[in-house]
N, C-alpha and C positions, 0 to 999 in steps of 0.2 A: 544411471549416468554411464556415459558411453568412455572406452580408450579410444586412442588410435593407435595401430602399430606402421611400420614402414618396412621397405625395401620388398625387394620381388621373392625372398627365400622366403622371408618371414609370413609376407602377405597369402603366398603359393600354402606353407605348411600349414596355417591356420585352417584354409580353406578343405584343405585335406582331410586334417584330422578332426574338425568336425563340432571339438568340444565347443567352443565360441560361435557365438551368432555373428555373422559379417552385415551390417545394414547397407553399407555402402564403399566404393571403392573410387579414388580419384585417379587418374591416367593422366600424364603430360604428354601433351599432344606432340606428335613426331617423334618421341620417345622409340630409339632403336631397338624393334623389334626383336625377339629371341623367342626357344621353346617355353619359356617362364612366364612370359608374359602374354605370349597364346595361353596360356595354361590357365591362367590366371581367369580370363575374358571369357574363356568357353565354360570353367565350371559357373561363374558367374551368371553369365546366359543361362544354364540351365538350373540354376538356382532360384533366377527371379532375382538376383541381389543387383540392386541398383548401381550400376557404371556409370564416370561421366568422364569424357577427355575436356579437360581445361589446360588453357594457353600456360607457358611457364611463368608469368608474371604471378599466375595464382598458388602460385605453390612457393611465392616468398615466404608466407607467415613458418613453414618447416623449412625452411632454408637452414638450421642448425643440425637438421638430422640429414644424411644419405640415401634419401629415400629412393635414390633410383628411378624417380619418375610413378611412385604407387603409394598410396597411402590408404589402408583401409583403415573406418571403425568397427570397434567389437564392442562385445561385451566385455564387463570386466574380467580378470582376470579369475580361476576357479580356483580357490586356496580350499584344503583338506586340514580337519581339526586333526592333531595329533592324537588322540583317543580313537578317530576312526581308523587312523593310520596302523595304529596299535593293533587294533581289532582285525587286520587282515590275517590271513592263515598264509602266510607266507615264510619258508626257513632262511635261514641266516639272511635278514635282512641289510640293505649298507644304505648309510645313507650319509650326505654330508650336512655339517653344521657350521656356516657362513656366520662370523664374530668381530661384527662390525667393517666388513667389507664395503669400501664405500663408492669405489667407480664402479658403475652400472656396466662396461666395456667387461672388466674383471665376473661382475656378477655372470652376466650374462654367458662368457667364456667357462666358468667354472659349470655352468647349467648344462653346457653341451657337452663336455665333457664328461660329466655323472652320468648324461643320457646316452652317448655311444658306448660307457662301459656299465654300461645294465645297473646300474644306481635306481633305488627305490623311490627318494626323496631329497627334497631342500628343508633343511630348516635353516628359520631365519628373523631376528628379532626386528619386532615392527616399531622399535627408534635405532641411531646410528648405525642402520645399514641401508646401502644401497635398495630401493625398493623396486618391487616387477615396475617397471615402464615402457613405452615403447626402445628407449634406447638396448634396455636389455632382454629385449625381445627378440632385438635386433641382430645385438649380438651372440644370440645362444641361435639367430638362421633358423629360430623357429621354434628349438626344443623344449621350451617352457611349457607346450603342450603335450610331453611326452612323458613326465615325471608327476611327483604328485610336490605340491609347495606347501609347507606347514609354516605361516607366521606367528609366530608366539609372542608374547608379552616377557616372558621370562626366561633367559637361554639358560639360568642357573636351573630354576624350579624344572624344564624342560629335560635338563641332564639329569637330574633326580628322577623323576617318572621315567627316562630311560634305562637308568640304572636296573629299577624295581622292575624291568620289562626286559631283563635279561642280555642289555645292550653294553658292550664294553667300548668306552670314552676314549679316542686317542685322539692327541692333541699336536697340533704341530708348535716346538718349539725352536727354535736355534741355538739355545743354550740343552738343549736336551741332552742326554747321554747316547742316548740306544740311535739308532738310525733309522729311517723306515721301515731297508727292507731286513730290520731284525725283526720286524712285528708278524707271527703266524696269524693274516687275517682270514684264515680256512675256520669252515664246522663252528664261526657264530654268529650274530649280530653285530654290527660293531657302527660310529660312527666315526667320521675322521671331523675334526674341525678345523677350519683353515679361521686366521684371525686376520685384523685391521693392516692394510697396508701399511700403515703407520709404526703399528704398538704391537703388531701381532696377536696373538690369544692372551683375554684379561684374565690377570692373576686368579680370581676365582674361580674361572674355566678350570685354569694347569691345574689348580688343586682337587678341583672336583673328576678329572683324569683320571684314567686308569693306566693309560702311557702316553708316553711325550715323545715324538721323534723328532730325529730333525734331517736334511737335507745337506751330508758335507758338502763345503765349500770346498777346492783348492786349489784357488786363490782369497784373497784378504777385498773382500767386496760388502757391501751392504748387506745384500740378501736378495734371494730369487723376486720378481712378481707374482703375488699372489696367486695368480690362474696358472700361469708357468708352474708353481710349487704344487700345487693342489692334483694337476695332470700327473705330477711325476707318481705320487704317493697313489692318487686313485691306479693307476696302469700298473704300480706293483703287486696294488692288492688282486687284482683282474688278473695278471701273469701267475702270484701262486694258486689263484683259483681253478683255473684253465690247467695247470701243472698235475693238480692235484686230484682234479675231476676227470681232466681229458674232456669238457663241454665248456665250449665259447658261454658265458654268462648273458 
């Protein structure tokens, strides 16, 4: 069974990096040419991967997405078991853990983010959360293909096998004590979990935690956006990385 993804970033990165099969690509015709969309048509051409310019009438049925005038099918999406994931020879691994994240915008934004700052992985439970779709394919501009995606059945059982795998649990809370950047994330494993726009990280999470931070306020507001919060915490732990090593991660 085939996806579709959209927009000219998304459609350009897939092509690029390779991992996905593209069968075919739609064009809206008169579509204002740019280097992306050359980009697009030439690796095409020399792919053999089927192009076709249709009028805009035909591109009502994705009239809800921004597709920019492109629409390619792929393959489905390439998910990695967390035991393979386990199994890499890799040190002090980071990776984030998405805990009922449910807009795909959010998702997707949280995706590109792990992937500009050198992040291993997603994990992410396969009910109440946002699932890979074209939307948040769209919105990570591509970078879904640059990480490795772990869906699991169980975010509890998942953080226990992390545990025993040398991984230390921080959780975002805003009732937390400590702050983010109290957390030395140098010299281990660790992962950050960002929780439900909603409810935030489920009690069972915080308990099965090994720290809780949180992101001061000051002012008396709701609470950051999910993706907003997730950049802050992920770019501190990247900043004492970089501090501490002297190498960009």
């Amino acid at each position: 069974m085939e996806d579709f993804i959209f927009g000219r970033n998304s459609v350009l990165e897939t092509l690029q990096d390779g991992k996905r099969s593209v069968s075919k690509i739609l064009l809206m015709k008169n579509s204002r040419e740019n280097t992306k969309l050359s980009q697009i048509i030439e690796i095409a051409k020399s792919r053999g991967i089927i192009f076709q310019f249709l009028p805009k009438e035909k591109f009502i049925q994705y009239k809800e997405y921004p597709h920019q005038g492109v629409i390619a099918y792929v393959s489905p999406v390439n998910y990695i078991s967390l035991e393979n994931f386990l199994s890499k020879k890799r040190n002090n691994k980071k990776i984030i853990i998405t805990d009922g994240v449910e807009d795909p915008h959010n998702m997707g934004s949280i995706i590109r983010t792990a992937v500009c700052a050198g992040f291993d992985a997603i994990v992410f439970p396969s009910r109440r959360n946002a699932v890979i779709n074209a939307t948040v394919e769209k919105s990570s501009a591509g970078a879904i293909n640059h990480i490795d995606l772990i869906m699991v059945n169980s975010l509890s059982s998942t953080i226990d096998k992390l545990k025993n795998n040398d991984f230390w649990i921080i959780a975002t809370d805003m009732n937390a004590k400590d702050n983010y950047y109290d957390i030395d994330y140098c010299n281990m494993n660790f992962a950050i979990v960002m929780g439900s726009e909603k409810e935030g990280v489920s009690t069972t999470i915080l308990k099965k935690s090994d720290y809780k931070i949180k992101i001061p306020m000051l002012r008396k507001f709701d609470s950051l956006n999910v993706a907003n919060a997730a950049s802050i915490v992920i770019y501190e732990a990247v900043k004492q990385i970089i501090q501490k090593s002297g190498n960009v991660v």
